[in-house]
Backbone as ProteinMPNN parsed JSONL, in Angstrom:
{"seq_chain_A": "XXXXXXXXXXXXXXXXXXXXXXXXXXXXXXXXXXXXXXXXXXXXXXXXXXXXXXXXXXXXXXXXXXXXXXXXXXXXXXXXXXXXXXXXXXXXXXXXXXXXXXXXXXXXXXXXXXXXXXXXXXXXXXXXXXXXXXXXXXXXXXXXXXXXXXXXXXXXXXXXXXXXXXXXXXXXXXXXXXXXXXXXXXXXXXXXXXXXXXXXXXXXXXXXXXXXXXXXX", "coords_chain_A": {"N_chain_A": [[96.162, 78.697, 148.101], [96.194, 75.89, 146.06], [95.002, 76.779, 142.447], [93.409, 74.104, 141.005], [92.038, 75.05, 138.531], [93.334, 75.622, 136.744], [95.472, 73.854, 135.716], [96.236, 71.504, 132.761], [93.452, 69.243, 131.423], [92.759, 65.725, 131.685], [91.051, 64.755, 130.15], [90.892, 66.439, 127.982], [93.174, 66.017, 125.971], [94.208, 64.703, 123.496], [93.357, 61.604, 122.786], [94.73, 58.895, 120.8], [93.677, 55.573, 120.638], [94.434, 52.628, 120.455], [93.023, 50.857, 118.65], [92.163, 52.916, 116.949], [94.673, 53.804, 116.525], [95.478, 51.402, 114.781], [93.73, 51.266, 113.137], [94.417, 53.742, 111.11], [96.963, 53.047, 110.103], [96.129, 50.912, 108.791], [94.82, 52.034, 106.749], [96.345, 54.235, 105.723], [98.078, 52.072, 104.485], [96.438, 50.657, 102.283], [96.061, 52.984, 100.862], [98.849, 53.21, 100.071], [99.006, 50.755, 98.89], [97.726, 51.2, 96.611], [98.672, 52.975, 94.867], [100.87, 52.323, 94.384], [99.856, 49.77, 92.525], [98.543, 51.361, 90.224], [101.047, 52.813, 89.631], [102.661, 51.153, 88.54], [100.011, 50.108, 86.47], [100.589, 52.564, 85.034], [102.69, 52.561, 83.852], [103.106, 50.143, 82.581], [100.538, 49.289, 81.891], [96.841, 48.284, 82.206], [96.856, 45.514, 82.063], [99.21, 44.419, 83.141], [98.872, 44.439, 85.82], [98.424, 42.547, 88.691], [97.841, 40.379, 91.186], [99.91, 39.884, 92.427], [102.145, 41.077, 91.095], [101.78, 43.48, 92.251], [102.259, 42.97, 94.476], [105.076, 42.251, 95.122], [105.977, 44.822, 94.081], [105.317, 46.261, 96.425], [107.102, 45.274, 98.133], [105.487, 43.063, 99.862], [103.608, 40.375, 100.976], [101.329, 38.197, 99.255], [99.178, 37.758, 100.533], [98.082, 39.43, 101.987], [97.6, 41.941, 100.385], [95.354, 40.09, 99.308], [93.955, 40.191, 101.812], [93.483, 43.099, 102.525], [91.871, 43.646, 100.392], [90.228, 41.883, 99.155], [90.0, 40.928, 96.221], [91.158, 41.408, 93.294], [89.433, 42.717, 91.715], [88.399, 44.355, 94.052], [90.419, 45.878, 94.653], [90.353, 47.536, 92.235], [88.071, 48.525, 92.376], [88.936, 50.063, 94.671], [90.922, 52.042, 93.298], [88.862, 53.122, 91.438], [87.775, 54.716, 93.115], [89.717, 56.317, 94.521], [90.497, 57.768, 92.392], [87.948, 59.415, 91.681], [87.986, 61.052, 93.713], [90.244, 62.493, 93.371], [89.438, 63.551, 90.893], [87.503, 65.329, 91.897], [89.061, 66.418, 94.038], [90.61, 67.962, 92.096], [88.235, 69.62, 90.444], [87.508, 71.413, 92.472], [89.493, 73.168, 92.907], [90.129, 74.935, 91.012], [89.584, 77.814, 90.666], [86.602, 80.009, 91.344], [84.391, 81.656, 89.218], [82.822, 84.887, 88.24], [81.802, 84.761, 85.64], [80.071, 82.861, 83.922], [80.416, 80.52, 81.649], [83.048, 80.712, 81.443], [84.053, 79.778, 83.89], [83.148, 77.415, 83.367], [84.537, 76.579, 81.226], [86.809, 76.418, 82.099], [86.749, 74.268, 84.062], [86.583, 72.393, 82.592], [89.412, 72.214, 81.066], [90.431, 71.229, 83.677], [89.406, 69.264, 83.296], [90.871, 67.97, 81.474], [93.66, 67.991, 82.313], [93.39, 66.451, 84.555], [93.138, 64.106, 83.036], [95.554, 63.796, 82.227], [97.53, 64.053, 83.497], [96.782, 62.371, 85.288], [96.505, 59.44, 84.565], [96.411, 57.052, 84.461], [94.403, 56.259, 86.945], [91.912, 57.419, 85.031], [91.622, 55.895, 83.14], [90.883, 53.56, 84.753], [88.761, 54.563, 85.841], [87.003, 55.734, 83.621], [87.937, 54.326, 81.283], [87.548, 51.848, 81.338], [89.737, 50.039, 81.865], [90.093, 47.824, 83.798], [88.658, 44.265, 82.968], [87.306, 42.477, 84.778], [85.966, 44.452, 86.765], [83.252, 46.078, 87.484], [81.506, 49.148, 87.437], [79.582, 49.654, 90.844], [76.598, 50.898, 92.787], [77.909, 52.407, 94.431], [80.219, 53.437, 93.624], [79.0, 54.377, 91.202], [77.835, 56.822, 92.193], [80.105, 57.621, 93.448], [81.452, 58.996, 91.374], [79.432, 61.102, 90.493], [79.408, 62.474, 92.684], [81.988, 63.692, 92.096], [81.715, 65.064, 89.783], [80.286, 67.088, 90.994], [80.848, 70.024, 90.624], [80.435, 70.547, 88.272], [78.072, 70.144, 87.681], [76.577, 72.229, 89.335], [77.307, 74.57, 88.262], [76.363, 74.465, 85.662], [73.583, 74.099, 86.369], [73.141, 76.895, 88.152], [73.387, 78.626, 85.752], [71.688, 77.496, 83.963], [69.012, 78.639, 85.91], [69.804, 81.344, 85.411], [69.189, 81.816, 83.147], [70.782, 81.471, 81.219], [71.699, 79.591, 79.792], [69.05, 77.568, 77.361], [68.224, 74.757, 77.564], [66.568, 72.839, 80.116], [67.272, 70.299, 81.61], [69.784, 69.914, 84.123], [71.517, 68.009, 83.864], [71.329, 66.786, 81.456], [72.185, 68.175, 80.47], [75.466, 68.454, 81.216], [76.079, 65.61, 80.898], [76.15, 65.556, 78.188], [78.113, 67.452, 77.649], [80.192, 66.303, 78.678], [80.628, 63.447, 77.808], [81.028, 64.724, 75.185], [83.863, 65.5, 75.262], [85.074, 63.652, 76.512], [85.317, 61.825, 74.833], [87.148, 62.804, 72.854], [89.694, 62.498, 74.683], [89.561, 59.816, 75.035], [90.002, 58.761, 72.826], [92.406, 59.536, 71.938], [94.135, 58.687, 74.116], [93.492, 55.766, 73.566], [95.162, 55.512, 70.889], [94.301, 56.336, 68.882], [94.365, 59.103, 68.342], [96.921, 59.941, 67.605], [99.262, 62.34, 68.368], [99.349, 64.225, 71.292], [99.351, 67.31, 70.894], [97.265, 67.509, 68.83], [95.511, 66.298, 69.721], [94.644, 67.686, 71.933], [94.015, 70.03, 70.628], [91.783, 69.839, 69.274], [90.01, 69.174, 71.31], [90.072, 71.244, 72.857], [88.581, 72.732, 70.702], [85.885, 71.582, 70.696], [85.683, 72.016, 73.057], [84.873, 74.613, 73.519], [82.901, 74.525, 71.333], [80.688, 73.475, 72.36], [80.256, 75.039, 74.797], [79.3, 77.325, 73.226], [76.848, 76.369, 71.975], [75.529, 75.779, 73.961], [75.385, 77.791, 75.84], [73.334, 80.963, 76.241], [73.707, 82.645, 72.756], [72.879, 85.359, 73.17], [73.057, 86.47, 75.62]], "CA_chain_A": [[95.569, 77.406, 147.719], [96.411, 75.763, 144.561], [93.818, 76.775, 141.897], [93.002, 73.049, 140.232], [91.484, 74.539, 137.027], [94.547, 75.863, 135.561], [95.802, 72.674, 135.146], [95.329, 70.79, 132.348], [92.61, 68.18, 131.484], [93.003, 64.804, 130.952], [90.081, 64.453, 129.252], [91.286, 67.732, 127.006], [93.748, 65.249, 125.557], [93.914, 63.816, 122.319], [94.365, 60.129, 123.049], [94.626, 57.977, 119.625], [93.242, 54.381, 120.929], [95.304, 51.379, 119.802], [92.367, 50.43, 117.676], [92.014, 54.077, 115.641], [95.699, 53.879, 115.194], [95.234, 50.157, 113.888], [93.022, 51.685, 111.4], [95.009, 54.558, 110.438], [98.076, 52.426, 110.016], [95.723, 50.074, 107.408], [94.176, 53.019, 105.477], [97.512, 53.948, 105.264], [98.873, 50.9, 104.081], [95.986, 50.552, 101.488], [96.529, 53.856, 99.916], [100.241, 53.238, 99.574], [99.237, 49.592, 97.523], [96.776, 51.828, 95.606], [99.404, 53.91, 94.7], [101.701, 51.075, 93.217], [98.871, 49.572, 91.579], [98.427, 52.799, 89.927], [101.923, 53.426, 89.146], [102.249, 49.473, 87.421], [99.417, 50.449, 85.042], [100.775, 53.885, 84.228], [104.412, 52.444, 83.206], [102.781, 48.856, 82.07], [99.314, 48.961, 81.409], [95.987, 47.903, 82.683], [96.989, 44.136, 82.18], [100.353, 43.955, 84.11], [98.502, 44.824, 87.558], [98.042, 41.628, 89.237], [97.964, 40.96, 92.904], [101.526, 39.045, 92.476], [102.885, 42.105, 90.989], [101.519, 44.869, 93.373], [102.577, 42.988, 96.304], [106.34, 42.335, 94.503], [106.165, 46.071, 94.464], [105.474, 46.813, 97.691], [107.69, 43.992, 99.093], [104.83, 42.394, 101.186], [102.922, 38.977, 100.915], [100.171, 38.681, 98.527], [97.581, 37.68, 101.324], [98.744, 40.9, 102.469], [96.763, 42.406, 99.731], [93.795, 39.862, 99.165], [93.284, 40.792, 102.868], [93.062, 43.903, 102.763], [91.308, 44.153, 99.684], [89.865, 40.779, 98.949], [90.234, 40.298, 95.308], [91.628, 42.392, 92.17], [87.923, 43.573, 91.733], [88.458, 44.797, 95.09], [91.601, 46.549, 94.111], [90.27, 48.175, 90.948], [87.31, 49.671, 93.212], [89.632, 51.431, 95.381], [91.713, 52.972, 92.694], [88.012, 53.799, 91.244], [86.769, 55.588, 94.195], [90.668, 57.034, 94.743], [90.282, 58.549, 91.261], [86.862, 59.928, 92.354], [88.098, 61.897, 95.307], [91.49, 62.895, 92.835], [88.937, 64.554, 90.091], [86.929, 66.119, 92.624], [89.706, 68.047, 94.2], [90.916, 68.669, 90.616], [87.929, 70.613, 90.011], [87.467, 72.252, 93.409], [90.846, 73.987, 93.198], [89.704, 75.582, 90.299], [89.149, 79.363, 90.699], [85.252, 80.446, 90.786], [84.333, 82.668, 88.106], [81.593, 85.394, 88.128], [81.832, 84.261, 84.262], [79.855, 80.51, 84.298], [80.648, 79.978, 80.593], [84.41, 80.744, 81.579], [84.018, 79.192, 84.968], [82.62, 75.587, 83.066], [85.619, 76.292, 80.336], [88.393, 76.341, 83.234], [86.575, 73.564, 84.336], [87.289, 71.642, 81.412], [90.468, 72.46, 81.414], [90.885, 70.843, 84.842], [89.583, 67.306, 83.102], [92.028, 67.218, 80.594], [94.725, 67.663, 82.776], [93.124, 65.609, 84.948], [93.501, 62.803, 82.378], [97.166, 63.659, 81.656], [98.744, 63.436, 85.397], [96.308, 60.986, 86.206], [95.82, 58.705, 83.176], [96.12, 55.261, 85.493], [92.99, 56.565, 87.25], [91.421, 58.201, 84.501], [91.637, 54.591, 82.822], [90.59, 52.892, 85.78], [87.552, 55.678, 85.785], [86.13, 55.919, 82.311], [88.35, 53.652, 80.137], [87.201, 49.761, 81.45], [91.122, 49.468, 82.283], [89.904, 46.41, 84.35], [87.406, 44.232, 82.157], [86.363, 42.443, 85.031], [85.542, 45.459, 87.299], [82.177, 46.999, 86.605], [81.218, 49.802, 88.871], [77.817, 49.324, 91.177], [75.748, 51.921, 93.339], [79.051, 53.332, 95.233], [81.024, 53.952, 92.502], [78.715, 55.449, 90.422], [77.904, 57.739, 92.961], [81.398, 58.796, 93.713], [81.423, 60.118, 89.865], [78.485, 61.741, 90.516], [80.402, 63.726, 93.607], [83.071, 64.567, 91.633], [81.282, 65.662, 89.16], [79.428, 67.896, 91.269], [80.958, 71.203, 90.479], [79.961, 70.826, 87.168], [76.351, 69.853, 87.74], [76.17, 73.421, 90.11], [77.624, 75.666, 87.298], [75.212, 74.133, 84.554], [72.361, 74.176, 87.296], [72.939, 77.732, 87.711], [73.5, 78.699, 84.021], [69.768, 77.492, 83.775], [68.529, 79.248, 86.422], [69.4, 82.198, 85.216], [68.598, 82.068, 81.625], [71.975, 81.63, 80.291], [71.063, 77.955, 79.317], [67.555, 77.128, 76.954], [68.041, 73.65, 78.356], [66.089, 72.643, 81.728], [67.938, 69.293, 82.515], [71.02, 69.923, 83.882], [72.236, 66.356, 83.945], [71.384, 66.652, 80.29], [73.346, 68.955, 79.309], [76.598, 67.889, 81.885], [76.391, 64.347, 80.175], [76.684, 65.846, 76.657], [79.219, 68.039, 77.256], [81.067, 65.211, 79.447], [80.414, 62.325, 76.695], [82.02, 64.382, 73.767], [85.344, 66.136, 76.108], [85.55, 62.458, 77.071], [85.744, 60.939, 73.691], [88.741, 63.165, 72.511], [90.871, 61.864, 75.708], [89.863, 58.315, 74.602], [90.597, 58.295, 71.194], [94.127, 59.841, 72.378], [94.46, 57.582, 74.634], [93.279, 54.629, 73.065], [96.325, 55.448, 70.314], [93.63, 56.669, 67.708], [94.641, 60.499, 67.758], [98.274, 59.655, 68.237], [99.941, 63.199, 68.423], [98.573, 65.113, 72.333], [98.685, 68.414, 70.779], [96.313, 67.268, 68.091], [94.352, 65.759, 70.627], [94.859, 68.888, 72.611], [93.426, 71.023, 69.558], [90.518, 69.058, 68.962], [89.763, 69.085, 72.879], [89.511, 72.92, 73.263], [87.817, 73.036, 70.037], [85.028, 70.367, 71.274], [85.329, 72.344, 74.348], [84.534, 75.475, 73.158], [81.726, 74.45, 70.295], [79.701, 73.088, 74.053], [80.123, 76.23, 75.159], [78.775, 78.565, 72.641], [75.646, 75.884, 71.511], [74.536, 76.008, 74.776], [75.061, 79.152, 76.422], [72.507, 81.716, 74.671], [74.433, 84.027, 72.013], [71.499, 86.919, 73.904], [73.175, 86.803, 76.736]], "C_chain_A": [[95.758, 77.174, 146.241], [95.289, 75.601, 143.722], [94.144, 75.317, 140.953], [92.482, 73.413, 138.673], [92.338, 74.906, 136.229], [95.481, 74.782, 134.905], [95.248, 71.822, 134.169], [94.8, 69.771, 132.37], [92.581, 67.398, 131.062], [92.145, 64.873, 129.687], [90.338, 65.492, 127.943], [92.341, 66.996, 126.265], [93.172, 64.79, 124.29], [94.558, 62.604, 122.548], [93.911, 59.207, 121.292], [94.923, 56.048, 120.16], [94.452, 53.637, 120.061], [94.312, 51.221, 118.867], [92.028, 51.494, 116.392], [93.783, 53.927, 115.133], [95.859, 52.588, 114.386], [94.994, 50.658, 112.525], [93.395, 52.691, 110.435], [95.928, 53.688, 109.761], [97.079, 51.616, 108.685], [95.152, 51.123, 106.517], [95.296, 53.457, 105.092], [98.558, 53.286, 104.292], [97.92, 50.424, 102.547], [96.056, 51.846, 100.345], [98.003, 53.903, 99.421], [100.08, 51.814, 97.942], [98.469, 50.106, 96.538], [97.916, 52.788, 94.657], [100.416, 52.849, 93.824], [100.979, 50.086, 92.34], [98.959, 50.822, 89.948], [99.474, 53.11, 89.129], [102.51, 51.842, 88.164], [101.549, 49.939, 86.068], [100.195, 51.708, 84.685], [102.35, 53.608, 83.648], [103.665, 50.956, 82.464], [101.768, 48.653, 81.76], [98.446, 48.486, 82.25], [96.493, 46.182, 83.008], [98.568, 43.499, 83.016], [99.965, 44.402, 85.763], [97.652, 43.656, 87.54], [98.018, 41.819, 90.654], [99.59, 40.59, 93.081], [102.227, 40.59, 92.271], [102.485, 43.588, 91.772], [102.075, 44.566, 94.48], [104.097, 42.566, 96.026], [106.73, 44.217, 94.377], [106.485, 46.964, 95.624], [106.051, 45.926, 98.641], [106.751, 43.472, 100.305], [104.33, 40.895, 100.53], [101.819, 39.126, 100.214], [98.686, 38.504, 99.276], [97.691, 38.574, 102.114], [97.317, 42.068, 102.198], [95.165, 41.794, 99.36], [93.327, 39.863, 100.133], [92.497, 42.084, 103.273], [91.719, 44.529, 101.627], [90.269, 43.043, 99.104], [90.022, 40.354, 97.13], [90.84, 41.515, 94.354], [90.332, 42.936, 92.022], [88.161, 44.467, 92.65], [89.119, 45.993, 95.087], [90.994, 47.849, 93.101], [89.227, 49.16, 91.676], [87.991, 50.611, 93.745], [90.297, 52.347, 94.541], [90.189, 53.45, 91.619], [87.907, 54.945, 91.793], [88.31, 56.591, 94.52], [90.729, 58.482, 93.776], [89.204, 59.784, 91.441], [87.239, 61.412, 92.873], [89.193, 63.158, 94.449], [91.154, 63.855, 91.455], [88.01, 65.439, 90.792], [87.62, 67.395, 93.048], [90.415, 69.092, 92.772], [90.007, 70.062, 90.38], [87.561, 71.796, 91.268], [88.604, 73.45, 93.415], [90.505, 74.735, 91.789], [89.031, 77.311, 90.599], [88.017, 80.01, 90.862], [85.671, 81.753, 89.87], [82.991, 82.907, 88.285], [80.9, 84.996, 86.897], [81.375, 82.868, 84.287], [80.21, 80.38, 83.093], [81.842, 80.237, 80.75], [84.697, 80.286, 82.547], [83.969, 77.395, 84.521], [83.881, 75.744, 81.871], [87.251, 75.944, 81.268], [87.913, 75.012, 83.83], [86.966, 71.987, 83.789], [88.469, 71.267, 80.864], [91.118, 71.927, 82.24], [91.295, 69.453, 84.266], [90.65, 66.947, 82.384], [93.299, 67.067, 81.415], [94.793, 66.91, 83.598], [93.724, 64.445, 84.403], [94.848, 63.122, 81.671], [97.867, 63.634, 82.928], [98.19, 62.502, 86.05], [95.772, 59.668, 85.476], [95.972, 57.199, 84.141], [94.637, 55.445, 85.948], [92.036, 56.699, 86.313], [90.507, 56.611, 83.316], [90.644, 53.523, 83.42], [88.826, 53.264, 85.848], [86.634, 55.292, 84.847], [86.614, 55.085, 81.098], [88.092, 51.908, 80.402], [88.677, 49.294, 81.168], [91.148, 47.976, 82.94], [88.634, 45.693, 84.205], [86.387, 43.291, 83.916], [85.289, 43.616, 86.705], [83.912, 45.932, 86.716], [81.699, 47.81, 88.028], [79.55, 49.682, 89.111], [77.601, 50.604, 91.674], [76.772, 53.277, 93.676], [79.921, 54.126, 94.253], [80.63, 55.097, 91.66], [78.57, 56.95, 90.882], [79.041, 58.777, 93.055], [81.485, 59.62, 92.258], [80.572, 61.225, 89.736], [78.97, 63.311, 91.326], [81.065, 64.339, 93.093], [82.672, 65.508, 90.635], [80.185, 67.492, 89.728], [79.591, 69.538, 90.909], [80.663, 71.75, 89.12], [78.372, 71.022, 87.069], [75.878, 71.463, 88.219], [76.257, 74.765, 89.044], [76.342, 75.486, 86.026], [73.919, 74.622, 85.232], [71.957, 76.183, 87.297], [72.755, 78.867, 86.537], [71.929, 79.146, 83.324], [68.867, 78.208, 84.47], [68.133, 80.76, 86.228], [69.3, 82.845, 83.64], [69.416, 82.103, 80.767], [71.791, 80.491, 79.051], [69.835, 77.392, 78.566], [67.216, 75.884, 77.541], [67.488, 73.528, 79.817], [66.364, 71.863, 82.206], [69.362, 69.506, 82.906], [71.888, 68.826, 83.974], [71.75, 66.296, 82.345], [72.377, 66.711, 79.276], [74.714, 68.735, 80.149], [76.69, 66.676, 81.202], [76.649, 65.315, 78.896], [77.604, 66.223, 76.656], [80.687, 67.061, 78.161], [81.286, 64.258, 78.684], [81.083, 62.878, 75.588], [83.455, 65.156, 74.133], [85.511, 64.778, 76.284], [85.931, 61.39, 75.858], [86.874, 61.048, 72.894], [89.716, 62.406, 73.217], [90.477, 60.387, 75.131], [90.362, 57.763, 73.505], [92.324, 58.614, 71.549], [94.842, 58.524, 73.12], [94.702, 56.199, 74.034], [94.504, 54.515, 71.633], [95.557, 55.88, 69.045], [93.961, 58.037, 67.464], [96.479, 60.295, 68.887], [99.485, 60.933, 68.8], [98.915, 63.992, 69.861], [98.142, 66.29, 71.732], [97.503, 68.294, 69.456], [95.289, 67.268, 69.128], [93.793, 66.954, 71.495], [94.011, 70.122, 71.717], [91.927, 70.533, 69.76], [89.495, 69.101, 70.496], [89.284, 70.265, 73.093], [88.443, 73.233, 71.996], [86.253, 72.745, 70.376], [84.201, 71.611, 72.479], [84.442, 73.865, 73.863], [83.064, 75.872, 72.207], [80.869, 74.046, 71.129], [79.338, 74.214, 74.208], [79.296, 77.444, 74.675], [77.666, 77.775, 71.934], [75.07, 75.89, 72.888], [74.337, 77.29, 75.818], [74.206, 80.568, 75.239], [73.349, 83.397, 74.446], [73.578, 85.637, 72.666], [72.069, 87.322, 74.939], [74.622, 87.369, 76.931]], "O_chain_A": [[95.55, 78.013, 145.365], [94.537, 74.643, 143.899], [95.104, 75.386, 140.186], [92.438, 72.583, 137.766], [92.258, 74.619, 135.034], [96.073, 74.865, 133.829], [94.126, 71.339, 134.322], [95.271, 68.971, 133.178], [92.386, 67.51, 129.852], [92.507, 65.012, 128.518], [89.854, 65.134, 126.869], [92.541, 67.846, 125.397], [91.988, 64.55, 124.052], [95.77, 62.388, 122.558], [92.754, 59.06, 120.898], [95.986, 55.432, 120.078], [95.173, 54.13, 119.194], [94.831, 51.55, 117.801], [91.734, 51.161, 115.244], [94.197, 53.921, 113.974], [96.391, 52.703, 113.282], [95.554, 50.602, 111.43], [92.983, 52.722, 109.275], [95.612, 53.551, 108.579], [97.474, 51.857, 107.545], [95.093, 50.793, 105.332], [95.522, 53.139, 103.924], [99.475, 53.748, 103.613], [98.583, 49.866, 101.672], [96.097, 51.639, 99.132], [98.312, 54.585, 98.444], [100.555, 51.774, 96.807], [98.477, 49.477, 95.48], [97.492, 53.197, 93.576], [100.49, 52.831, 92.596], [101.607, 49.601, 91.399], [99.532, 50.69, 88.866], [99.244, 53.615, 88.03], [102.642, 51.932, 86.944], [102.088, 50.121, 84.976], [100.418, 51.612, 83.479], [103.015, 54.471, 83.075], [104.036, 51.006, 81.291], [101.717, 47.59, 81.14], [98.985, 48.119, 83.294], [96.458, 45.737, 84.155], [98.815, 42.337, 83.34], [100.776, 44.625, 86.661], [96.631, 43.491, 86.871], [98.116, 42.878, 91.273], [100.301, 41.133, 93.926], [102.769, 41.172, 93.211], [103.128, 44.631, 91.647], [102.398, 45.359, 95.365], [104.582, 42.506, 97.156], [107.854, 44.638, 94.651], [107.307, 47.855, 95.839], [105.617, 45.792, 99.786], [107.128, 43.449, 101.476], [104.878, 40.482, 99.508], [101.181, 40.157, 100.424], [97.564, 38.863, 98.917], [97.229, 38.325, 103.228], [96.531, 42.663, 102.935], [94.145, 42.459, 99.181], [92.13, 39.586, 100.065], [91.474, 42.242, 103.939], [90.916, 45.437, 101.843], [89.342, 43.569, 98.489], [90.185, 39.145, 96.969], [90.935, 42.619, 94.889], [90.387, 44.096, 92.432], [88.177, 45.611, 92.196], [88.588, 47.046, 95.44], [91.27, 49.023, 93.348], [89.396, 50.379, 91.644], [87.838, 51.804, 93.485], [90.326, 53.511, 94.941], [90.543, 54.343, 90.849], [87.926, 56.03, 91.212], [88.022, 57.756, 94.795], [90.898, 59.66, 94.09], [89.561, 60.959, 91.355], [86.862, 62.525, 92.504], [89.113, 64.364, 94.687], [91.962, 64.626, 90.938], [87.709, 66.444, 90.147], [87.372, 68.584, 92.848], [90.602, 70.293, 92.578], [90.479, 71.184, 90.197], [87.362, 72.969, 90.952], [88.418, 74.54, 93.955], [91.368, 75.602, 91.925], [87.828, 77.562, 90.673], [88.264, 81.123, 90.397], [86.659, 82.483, 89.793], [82.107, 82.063, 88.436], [79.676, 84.861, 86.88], [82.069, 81.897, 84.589], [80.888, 79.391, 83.373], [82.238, 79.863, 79.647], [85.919, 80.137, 82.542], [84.514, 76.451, 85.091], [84.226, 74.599, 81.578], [88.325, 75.406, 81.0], [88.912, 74.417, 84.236], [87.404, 70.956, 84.299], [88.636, 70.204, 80.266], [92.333, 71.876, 82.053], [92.31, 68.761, 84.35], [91.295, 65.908, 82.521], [93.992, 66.066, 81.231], [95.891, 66.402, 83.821], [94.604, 63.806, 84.98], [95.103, 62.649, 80.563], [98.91, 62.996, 83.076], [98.633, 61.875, 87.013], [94.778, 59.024, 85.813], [95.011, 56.433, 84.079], [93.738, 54.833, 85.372], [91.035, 56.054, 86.624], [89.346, 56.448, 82.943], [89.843, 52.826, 82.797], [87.903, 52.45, 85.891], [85.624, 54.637, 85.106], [85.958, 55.049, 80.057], [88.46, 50.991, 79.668], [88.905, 48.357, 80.404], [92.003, 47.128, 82.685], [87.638, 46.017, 84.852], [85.185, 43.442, 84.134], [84.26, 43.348, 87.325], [83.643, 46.059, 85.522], [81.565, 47.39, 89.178], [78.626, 49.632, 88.3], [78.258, 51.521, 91.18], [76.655, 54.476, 93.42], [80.169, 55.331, 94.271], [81.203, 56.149, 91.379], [78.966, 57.959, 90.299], [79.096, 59.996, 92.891], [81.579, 60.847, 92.222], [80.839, 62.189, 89.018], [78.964, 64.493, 90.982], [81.076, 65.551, 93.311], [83.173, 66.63, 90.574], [79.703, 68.451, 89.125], [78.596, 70.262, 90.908], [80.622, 72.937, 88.797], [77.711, 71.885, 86.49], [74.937, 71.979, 87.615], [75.478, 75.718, 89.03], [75.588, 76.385, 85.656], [73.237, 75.489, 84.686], [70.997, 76.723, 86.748], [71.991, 79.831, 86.602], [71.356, 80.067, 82.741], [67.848, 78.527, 83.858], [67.095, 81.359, 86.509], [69.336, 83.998, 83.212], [69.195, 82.586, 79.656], [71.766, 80.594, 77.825], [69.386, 76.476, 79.255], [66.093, 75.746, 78.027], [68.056, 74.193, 80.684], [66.073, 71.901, 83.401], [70.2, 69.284, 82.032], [73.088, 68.993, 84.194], [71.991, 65.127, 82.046], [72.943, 66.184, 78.318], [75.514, 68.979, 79.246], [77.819, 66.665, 80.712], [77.775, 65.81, 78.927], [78.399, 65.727, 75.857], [81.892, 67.309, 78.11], [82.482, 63.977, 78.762], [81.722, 62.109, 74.87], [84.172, 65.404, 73.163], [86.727, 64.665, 76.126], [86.653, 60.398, 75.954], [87.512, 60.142, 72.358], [90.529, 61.712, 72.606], [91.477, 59.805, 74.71], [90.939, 56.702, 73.267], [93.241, 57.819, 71.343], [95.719, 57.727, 72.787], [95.782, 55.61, 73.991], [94.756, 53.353, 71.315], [96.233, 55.781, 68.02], [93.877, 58.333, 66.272], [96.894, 60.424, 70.039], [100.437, 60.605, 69.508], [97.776, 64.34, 69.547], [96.952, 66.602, 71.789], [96.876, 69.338, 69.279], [94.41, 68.109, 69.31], [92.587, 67.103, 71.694], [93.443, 71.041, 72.306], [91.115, 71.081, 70.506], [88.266, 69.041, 70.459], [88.132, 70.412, 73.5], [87.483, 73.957, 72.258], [85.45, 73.676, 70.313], [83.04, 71.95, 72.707], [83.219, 73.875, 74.007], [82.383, 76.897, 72.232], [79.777, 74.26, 70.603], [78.217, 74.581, 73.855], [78.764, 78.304, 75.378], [77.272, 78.482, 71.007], [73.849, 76.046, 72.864], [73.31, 77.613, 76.415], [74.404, 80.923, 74.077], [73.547, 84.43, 75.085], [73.931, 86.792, 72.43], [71.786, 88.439, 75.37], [74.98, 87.784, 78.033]]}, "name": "protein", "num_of_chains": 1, "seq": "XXXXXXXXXXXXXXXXXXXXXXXXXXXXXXXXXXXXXXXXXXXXXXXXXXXXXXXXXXXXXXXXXXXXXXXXXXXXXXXXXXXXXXXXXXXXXXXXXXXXXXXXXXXXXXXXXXXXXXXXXXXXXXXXXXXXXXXXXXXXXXXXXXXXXXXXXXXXXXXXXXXXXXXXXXXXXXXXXXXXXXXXXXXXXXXXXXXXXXXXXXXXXXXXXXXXXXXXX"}
């Protein structure tokens, strides 16, 4: 008698609906115009990314793009929240270290290079690349995510007495606010030479490091 359960099961099937691959096919299609967005500003600047010229890029129709995205605001969010996701894994891939004051220096390490392979984003992120963009609840949030591996290293730091500080969103903004002001001044064309900028960066980075981790420890 033919045993029936050795056969397999429909239901054991991976079926991909017409309507999930719809939606693959447009998430798809929105990370590709995010991506020429993206690559516009990083050869032309914040101000040559229109919708005319993203969708001249990607040879499609421009109600192509204010469909999928509804306006350049729209636009500038996604390559926000893309950025987001693109400093997150930055610092995830990062190594743990039994060492947290050499664990939050490799960390540091990540951002800058962060903001040198990803300076369209990085722009987009923290430099008001698009004036009329302003990020709301979602946005901020996603910074918050990405940020998270920093927040955990500081968090523990304090916990175990490495740290005199007790906020650790205190001390992650400070040391985020003056690592972030080197890359802007670079950027912005005020420290015009990288490895200057590059000096000044580890220095920065380093003078964080040893005011708030305690010399006792």
């Amino acid at each position: 008698m033919h045993n029936s359960s050795k056969m397999p099961s429909i239901d054991a099937r991976t079926v991909t609906t017409y309507p999930k691959a719809k939606l693959q096919h447009t998430e798809m299609l929105k990370l590709n115009i995010i991506e020429a967005a993206a690559s516009i500003m990083q050869e032309h600047g914040p101000e040559a990314v229109t919708i005319r010229r993203v969708a001249e890029k990607m040879e499609c129709p421009t109600k192509m793009i204010y469909n999928l995205f509804g306006s350049k605001e729209g636009l500038a969010k996604r390559l926000f929240l893309e950025g987001c996701k693109l400093l997150s894994a930055a610092f995830q891939s990062v190594p743990e270290q039994a060492d947290l004051a050499l664990y939050l220096r490799d960390l540091g390490q990540a951002y800058w290079d962060f903001s040198r392979n990803y300076t369209s984003y990085y722009m987009v992120m923290f430099g008001g690349a698009f004036s009329e963009f302003k990020p709301e609840e979602e946005s901020l949030q996603a910074i918050v995510t990405a940020l998270q591996q920093v927040i955990i290293i500081i968090t523990k730091a304090i916990e175990q007495g490495l740290i005199s500080e007790k906020d650790p969103i205190l001390v992650v903004n400070l040391v985020w606010a003056s690592l972030h002001g080197t890359i802007h001044l670079h950027l912005g064309g005020h420290i015009q030479h990288e490895a200057t900028a590059k000096m000044l960066y580890d220095k920065s980075l380093s003078n964080l490091i040893h005011t708030f981790f305690r010399s006792d420890n």
